[in-house]
Backbone atoms as SQL, in Angstrom:
CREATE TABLE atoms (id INTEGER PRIMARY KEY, chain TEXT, resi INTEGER, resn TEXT, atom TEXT, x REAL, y REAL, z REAL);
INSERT INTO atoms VALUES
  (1, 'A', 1, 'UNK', 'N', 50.722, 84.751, 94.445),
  (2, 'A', 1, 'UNK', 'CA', 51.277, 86.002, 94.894),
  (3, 'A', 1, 'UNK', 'C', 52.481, 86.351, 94.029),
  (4, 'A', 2, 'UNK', 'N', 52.694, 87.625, 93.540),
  (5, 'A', 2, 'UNK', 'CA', 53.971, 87.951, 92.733),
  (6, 'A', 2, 'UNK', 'C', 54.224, 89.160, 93.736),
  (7, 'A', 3, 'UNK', 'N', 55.587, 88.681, 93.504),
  (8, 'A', 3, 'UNK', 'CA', 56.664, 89.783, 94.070),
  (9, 'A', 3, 'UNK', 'C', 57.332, 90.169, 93.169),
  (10, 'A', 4, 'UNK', 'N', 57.640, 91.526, 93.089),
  (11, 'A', 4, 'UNK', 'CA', 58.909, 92.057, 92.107),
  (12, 'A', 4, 'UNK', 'C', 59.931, 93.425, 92.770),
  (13, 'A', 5, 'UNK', 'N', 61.105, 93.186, 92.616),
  (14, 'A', 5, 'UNK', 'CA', 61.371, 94.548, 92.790),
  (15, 'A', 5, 'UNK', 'C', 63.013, 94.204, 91.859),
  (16, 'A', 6, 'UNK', 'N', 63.499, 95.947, 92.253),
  (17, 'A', 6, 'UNK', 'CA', 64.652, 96.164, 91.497),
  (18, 'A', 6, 'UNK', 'C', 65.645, 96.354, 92.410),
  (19, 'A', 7, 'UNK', 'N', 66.989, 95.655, 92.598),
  (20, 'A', 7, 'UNK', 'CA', 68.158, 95.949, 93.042),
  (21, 'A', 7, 'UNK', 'C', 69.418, 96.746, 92.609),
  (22, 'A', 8, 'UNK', 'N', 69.255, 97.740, 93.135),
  (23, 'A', 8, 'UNK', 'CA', 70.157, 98.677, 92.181),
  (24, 'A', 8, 'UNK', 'C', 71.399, 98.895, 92.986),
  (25, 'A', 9, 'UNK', 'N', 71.918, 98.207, 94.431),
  (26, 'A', 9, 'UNK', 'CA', 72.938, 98.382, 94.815),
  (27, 'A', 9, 'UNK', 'C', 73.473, 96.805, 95.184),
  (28, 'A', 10, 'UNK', 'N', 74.598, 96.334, 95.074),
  (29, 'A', 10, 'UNK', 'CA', 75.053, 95.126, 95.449),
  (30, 'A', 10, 'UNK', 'C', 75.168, 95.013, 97.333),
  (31, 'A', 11, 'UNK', 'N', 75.047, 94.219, 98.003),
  (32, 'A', 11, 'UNK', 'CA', 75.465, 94.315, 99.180),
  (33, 'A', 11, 'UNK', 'C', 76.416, 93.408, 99.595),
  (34, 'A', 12, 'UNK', 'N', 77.275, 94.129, 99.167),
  (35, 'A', 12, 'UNK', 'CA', 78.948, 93.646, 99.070),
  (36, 'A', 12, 'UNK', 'C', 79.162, 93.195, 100.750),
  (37, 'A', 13, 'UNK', 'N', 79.235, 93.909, 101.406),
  (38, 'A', 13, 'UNK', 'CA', 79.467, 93.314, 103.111),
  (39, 'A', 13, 'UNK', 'C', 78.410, 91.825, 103.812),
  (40, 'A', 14, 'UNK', 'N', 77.309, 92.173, 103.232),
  (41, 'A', 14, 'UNK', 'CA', 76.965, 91.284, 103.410),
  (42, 'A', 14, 'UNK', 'C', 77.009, 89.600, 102.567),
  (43, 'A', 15, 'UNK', 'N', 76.921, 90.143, 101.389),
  (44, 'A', 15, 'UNK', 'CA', 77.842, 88.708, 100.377),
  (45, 'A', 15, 'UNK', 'C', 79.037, 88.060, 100.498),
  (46, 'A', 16, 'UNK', 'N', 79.688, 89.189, 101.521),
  (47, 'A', 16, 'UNK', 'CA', 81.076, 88.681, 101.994),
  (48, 'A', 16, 'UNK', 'C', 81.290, 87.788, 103.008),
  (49, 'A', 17, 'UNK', 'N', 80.159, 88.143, 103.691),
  (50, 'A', 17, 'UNK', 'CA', 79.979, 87.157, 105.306),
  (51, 'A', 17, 'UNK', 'C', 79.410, 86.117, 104.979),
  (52, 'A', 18, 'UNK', 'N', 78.187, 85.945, 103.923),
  (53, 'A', 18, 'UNK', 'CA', 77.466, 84.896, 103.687),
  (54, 'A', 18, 'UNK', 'C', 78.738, 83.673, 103.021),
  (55, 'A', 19, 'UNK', 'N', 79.037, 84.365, 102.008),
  (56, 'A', 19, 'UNK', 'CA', 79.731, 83.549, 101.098),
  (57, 'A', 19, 'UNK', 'C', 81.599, 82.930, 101.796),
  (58, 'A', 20, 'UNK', 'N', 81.929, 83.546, 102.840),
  (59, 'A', 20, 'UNK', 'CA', 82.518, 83.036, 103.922),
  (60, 'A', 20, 'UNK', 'C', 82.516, 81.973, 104.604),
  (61, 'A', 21, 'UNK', 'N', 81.214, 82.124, 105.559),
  (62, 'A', 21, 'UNK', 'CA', 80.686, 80.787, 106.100),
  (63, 'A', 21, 'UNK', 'C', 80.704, 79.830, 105.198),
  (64, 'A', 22, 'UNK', 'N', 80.109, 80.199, 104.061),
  (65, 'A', 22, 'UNK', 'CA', 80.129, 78.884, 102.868),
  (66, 'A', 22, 'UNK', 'C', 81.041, 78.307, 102.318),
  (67, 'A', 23, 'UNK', 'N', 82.301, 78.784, 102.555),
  (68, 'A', 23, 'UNK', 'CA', 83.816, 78.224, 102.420),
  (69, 'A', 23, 'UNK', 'C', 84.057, 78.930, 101.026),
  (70, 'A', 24, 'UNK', 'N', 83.877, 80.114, 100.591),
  (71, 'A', 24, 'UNK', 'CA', 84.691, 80.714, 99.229),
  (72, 'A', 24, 'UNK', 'C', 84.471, 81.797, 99.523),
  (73, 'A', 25, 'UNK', 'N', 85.022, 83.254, 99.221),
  (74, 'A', 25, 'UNK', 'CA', 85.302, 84.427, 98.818),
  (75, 'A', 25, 'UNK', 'C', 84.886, 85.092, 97.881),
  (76, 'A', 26, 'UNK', 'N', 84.611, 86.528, 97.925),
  (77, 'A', 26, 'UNK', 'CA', 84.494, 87.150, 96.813),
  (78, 'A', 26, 'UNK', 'C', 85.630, 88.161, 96.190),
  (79, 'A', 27, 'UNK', 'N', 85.709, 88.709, 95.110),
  (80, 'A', 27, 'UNK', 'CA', 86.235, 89.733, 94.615),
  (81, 'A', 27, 'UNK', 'C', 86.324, 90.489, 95.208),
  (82, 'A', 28, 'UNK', 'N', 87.252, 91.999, 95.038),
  (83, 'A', 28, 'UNK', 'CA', 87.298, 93.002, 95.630),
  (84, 'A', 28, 'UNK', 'C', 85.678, 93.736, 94.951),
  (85, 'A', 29, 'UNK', 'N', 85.142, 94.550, 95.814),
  (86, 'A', 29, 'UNK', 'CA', 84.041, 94.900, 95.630),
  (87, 'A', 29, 'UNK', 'C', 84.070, 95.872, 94.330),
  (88, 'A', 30, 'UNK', 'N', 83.138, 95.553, 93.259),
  (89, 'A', 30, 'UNK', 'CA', 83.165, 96.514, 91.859),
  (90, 'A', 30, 'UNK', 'C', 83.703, 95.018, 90.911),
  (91, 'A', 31, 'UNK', 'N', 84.485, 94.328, 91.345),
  (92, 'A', 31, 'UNK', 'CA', 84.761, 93.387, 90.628),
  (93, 'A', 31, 'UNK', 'C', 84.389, 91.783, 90.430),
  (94, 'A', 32, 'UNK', 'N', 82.756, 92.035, 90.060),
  (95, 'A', 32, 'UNK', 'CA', 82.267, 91.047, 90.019),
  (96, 'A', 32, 'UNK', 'C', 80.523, 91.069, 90.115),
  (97, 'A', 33, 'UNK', 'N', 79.773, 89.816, 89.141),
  (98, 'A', 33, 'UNK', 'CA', 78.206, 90.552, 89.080),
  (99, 'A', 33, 'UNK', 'C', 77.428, 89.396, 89.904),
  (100, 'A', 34, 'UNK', 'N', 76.210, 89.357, 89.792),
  (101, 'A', 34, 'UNK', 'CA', 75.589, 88.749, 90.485),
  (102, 'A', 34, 'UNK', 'C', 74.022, 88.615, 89.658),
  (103, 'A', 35, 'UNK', 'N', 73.866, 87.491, 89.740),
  (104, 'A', 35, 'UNK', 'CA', 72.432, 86.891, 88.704),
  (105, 'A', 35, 'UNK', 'C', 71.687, 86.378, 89.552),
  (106, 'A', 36, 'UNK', 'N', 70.246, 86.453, 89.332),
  (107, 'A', 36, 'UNK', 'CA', 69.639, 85.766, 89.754),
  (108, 'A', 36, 'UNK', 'C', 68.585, 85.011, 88.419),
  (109, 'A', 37, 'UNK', 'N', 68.362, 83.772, 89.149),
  (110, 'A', 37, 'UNK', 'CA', 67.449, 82.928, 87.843),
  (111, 'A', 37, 'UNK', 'C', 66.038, 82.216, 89.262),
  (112, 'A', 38, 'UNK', 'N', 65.228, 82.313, 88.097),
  (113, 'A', 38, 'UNK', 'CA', 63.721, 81.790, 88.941),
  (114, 'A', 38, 'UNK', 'C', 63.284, 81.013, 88.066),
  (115, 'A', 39, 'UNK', 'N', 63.236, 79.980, 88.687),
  (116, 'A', 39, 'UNK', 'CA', 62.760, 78.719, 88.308),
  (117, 'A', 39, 'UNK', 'C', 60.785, 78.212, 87.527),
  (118, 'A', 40, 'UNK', 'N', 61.402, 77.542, 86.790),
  (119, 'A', 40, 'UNK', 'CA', 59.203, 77.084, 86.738),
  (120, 'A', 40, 'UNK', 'C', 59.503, 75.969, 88.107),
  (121, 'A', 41, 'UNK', 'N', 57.679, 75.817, 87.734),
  (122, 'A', 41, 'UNK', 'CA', 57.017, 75.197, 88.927),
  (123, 'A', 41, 'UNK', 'C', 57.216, 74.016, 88.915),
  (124, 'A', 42, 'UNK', 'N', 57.144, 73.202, 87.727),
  (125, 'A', 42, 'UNK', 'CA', 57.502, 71.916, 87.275),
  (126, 'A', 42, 'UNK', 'C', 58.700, 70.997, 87.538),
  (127, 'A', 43, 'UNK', 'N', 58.792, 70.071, 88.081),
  (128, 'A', 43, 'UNK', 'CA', 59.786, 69.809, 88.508),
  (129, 'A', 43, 'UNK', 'C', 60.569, 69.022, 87.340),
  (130, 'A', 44, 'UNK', 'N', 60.145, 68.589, 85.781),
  (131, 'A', 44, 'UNK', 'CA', 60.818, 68.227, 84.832),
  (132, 'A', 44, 'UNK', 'C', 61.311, 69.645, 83.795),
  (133, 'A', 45, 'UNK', 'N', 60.673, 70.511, 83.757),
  (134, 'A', 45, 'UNK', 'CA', 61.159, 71.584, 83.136),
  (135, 'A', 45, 'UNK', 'C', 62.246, 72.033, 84.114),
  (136, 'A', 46, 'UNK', 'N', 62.497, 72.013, 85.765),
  (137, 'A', 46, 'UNK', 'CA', 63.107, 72.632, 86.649),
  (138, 'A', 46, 'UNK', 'C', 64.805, 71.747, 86.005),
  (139, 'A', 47, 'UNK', 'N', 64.408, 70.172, 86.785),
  (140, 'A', 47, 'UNK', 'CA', 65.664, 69.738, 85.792),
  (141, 'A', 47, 'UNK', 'C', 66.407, 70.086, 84.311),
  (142, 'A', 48, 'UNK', 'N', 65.272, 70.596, 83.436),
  (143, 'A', 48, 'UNK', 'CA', 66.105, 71.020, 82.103),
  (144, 'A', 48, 'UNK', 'C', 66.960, 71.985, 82.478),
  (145, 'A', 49, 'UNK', 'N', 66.125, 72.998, 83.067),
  (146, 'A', 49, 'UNK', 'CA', 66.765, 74.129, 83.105),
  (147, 'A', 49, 'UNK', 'C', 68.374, 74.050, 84.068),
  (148, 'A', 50, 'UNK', 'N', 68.470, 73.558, 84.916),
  (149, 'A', 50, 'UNK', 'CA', 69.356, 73.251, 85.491),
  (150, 'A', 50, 'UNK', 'C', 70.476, 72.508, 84.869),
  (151, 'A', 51, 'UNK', 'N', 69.927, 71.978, 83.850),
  (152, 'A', 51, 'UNK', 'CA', 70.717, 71.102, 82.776),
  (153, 'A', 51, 'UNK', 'C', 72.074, 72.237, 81.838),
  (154, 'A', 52, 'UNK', 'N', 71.098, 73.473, 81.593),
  (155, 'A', 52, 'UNK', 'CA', 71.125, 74.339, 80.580),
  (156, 'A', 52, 'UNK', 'C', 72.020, 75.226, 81.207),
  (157, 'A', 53, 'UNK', 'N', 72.016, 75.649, 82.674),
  (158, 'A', 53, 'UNK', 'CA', 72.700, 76.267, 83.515),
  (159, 'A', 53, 'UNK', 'C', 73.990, 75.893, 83.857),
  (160, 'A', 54, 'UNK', 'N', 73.883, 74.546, 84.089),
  (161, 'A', 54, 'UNK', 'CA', 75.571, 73.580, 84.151),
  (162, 'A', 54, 'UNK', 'C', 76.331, 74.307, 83.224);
């Protein structure tokens, strides 16, 4: 199954609450980006990549 879509607005209120509970903070909103990375399936390529990301 593939999923795709496009995020074209940040959801700043809600990144704020999540990342709260999780014990850190964000920026004032506008100041600051957000990535996402998707992994292979493999669990030795998964480690490289994670390697590469450090």
């Amino acid at each position: 199954m593939t999923v795709a879509g496009i995020l074209i607005q940040l959801p700043h209120t809600f990144l704020k609450e999540v990342t709260q509970r999780l014990g850190f903070g964000l920026p004032e909103e506008g100041f600051y980006g957000v990535g996402m990375v998707f992994f292979p399936k493999q669990q030795t390529t998964i480690q490289k990549v994670q390697i590469k990301l450090k």
